[in-house]
C-alpha positions, -999 to +999 in steps of 0.1 A: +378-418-185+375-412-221+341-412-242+356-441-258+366-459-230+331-455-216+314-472-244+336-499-247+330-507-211+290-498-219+288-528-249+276-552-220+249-533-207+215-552-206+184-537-222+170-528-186+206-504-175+197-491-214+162-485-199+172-472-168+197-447-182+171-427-203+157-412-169+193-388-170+181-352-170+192-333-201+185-293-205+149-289-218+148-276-258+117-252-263+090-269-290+091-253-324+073-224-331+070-196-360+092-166-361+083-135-378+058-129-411+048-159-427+067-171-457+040-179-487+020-210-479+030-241-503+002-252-525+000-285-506-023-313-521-024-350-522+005-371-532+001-384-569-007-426-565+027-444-570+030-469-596+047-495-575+058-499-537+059-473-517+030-460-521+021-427-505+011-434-470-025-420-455-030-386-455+003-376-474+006-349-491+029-330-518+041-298-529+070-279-550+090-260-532+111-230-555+146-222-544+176-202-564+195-222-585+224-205-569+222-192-537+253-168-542+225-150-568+197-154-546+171-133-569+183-155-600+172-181-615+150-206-595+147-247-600+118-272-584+123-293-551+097-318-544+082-314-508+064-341-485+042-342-457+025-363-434+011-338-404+001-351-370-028-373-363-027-361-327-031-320-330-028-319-291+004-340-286+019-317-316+056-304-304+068-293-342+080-301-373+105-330-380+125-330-411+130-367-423+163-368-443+170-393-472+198-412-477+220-421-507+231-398-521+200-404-547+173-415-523+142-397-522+127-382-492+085-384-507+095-422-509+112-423-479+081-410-461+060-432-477+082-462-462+085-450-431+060-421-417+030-440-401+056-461-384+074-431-371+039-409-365+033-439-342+062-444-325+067-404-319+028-404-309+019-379-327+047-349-318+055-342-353+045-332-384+071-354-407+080-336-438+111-344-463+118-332-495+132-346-523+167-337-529+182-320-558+182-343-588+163-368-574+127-378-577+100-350-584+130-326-583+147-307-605+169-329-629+201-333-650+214-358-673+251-364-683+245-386-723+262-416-702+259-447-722+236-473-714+262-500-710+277-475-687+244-467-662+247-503-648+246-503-609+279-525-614+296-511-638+287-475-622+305-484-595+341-494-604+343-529-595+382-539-613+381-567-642+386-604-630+424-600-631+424-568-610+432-544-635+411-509-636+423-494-671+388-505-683+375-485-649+400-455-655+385-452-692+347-452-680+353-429-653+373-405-672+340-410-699+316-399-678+332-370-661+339-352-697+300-360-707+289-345-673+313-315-674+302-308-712+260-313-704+251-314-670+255-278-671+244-257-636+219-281-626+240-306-620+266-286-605+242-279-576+234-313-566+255-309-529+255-311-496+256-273-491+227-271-515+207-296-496+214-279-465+204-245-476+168-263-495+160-275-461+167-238-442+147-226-470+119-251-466+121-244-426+117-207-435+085-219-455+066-239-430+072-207-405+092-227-381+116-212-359+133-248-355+129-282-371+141-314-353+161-341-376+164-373-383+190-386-411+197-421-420+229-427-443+240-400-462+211-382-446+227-385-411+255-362-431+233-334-441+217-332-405+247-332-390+259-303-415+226-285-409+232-287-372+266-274-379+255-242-401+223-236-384+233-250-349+199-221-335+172-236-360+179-275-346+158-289-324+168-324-312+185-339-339+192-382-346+223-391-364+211-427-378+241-451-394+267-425-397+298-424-411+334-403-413+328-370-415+366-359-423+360-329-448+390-341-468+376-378-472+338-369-478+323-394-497+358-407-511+363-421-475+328-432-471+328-456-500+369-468-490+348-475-457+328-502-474+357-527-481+359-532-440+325-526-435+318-556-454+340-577-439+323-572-404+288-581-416+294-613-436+301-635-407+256-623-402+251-637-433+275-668-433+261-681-399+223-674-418+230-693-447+251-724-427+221-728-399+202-759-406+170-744-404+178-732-438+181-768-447+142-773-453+139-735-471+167-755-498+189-722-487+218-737-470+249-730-486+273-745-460+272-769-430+297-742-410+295-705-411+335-707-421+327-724-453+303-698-467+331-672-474+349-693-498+324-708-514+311-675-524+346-662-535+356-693-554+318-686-571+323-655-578+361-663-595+339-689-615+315-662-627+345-638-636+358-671-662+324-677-674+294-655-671+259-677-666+233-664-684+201-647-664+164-641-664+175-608-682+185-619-716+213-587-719+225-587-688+243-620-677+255-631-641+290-621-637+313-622-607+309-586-598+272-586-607+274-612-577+294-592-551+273-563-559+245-584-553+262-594-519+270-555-516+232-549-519+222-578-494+243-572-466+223-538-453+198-558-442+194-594-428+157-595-445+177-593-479+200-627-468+172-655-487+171-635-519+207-634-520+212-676-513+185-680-539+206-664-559+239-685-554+218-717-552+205-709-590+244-700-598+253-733-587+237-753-606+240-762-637+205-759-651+196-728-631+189-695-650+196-668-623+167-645-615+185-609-605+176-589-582+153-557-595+182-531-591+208-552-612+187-562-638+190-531-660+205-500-662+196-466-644+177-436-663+209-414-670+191-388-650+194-409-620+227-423-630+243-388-636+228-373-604+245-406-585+274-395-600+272-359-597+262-359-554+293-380-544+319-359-568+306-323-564+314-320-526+348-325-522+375-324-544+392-368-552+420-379-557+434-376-592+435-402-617+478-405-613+473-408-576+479-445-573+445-462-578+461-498-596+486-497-562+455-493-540+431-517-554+454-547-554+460-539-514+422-539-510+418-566-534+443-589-510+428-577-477+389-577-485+384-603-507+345-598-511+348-562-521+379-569-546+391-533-547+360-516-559+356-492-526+388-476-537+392-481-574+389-448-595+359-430-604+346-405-625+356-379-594+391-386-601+381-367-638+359-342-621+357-304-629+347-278-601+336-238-609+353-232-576+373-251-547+346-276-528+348-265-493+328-292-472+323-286-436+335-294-404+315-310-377+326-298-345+314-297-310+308-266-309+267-262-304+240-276-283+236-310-268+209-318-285+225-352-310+216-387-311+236-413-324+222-449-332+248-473-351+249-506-355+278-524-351+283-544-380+272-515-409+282-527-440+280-491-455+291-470-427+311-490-404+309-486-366+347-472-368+332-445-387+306-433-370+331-429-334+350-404-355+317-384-354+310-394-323+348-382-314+340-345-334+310-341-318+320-341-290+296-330-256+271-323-283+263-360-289+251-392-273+254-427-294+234-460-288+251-490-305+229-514-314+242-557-314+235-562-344+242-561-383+225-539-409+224-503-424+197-480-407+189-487-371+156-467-362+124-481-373+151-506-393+163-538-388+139-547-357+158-539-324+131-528-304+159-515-277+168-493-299+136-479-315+128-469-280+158-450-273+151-427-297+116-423-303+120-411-261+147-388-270+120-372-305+091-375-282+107-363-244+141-343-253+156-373-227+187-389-238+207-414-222+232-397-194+258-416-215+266-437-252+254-469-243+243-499-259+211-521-270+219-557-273+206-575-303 
């Protein structure tokens, strides 16, 4: 019998067979320890106060770590990465150091810590000192900026989302815009934001704290890097969790992942329809439909609305548009927490009289700093599809098949313009290593679809278990609530026990 087999037939295990599972034996991995002379210490010292949410969480703490610029001229010049910890409030119950990884690409790992380190200090008891850094580009980090436009460093406009009637030449113009601005100032700096580079700051960061092995856990994007720093450095990994993964097909990096979206969407609206059409929304004034098939076309036939006439917002400059709306939906779907903001926004839409309050991340545009390095991560790894490689004949297919997403996971970007100093060689995941990987995945992940994450399950191989959780939402441990899970992996951080086979938490 197949993997795949086996966890299609393990979909209708209970919680207690989940349970009962993680008793399987798995070979022992030996707690972290340092190897050879101590690196210099980092100058560690409290975390500056944020000036909104997250704010640093008890006891953490920051530092800059220096790494080359280049690591093929290692004694070169050297930029800035921002380092986070939060150590162990139980020194006895200490097994090591585990690296939390970021996702994005563009999220920052002293935030995500913030967010997410007591929770995880608890639920690991202790075992760990949690540290993260923030990546390249991002945060306290070293920086770049491309000169992209204001009008252009829109959330929906810098994702290509077509015009109303489908075409993309305004899209193709933009895209091809911001790739010559990069190329011409983002200069070395932003050449360096990639996955290799985060891979090798990590290493270096390892080497730092004196560890001889770190263990991992990457959410997202993040879930990529660990699984490439597994791959490289397959001796320095610990026990590592691959959380809301998706394809890791080194020709389709980060082009596939966002093509993903389109059906990724399409699994996790029927959450958010049968929310928004359940009549305890009725007293919340948040029902949108009285069945859970109505919801879909009411929000496209919105949406077509906004595309004819734009409603004005709370944000005098930036009105409610049709794609400001399906990015809004975009946004919402990752977790079911996000559903209420989201009718409250198609209630206001509705009527007539309603002046649309947006959502934070729409309302404005992105510091180009943050803007070019969004850019810059997703185009520097591997090399896109051109710009006469059939986008317009792609994005009407999309368009017709996934409605909500109207062709924007596979419209052009700038990555279609990009420039590379040399070939982008990303790596291949491979089973080849220790079993020592754990997968959670939700089944309905709008951003990295279930389908996805079996094709690293699938290259994995032996190496891996996966836990599929019943539910919708992007980010499954310490996430979206499904306690089943949680516990899964917090045994296999805490223990080294995994479950004898991929099984699955019900919602």
């Amino acid at each position: 019998m197949t993997h795949w087999t086996r966890t299609a037939l393990l979909l209708t295990l209970s919680a207690t067979a989940v349970a009962a599972t993680l008793t399987a034996a798995v070979t022992p991995v030996a707690h972290s320890r340092p190897a050879g002379r101590a690196a210099p210490a980092l100058a560690w010292h409290p975390c500056e106060p944020a000036a909104r949410p997250p704010v640093p969480a008890a006891g953490q703490e920051c530092a800059e770590l220096r790494v080359p610029l280049d690591y093929r001229d290692p004694g070169g010049k050297t930029v800035a990465v921002a380092v986070t910890r939060l150590r162990t409030d139980r020194p006895e119950a200490r097994r090591g150091t585990l690296f939390v990884i970021p996702g994005g690409p563009g999220s920052s790992g002293v935030q995500r810590l913030a967010q997410k380190g007591e929770a995880l200090r608890a639920a690991t008891g202790g075992a760990y000192d949690l540290v993260s850094l923030d990546p390249r580009g991002v945060g306290g980090s070293v920086r770049a900026s491309c000169g992209i436009p204001e009008a252009d460093r829109h959330l929906v406009t810098l994702r290509s989302w077509p015009a109303a009637d489908g075409s993309i030449t305004e899209n193709a113009e933009r895209s091809r815009r911001t790739a010559e601005l990069c190329a011409r100032n983002g200069g070395p700096v932003l050449r360096s934001f990639t996955t290799a580079n985060e891979v090798r700051d990590l290493d270096r960061l390892r080497g730092v704290l004196g560890e001889r092995k770190v263990s991992v856990w990457g959410s997202s994007y993040g879930s990529y890097v660990g699984a490439v720093y597994a791959q490289v450095h397959p001796d320095r990994v610990d026990r590592l969790v691959l959380d809301s993964t998706g394809d890791p097909d080194p020709g389709r990096v980060a082009y596939g992942w966002l093509a993903n979206m389109a059906p990724g969407a399409a699994e996790r609206f029927p959450d958010f329809a049968a929310w928004a059409a359940d009549p305890a929304r009725e007293t919340e004034g948040l029902r949108l439909a009285r069945r859970p098939g109505d919801v879909e076309p009411l929000f496209l036939a919105l949406a077509r609305e906004l595309d004819r006439r734009p409603r004005a917002s709370d944000v005098p400059s930036t009105p409610l548009t049709g794609n400001l709306l399906r990015q809004a939906l975009q946004n919402a779907l990752y977790s079911d927490a996000a559903f209420a903001p989201l009718a409250r926004l198609v209630k206001a839409a509705q009527d007539p009289q309603g002046r649309p309050a947006l959502p934070p991340e729409l309302a404005g545009p992105l510091p180009d700093a943050d803007a070019s390095m969004t850019v810059a991560a997703v185009c520097n790894d591997v090399r896109w599809p051109g710009p006469a490689s059939g986008y317009a004949r792609r994005v009407a297919a999309d368009r017709a098949r996934y409605p909500l997403t109207a062709g924007m996971p596979v419209n052009i970007t700038p990555c279609a313009y990009w420039t590379h100093d040399q070939e982008p060689r990303p790596t291949r995941i491979t089973d080849g290593g220790p079993s020592n990987v754990l997968m959670i995945q939700s089944l309905r992940d709008p951003a990295t679809p279930y389908a996805g994450a079996l094709k690293m399950r699938a290259a994995l191989g032996e190496r891996a278990r996966m836990v599929t959780v019943g539910q919708g939402g992007h980010g499954m441990y310490l996430g979206n609530g499904n306690a089943c899970g949680d516990r899964v992996v917090s045994d296999f951080l805490v223990t080294g026990k995994r479950p004898a086979r991929d099984t699955h938490c019900p919602n």
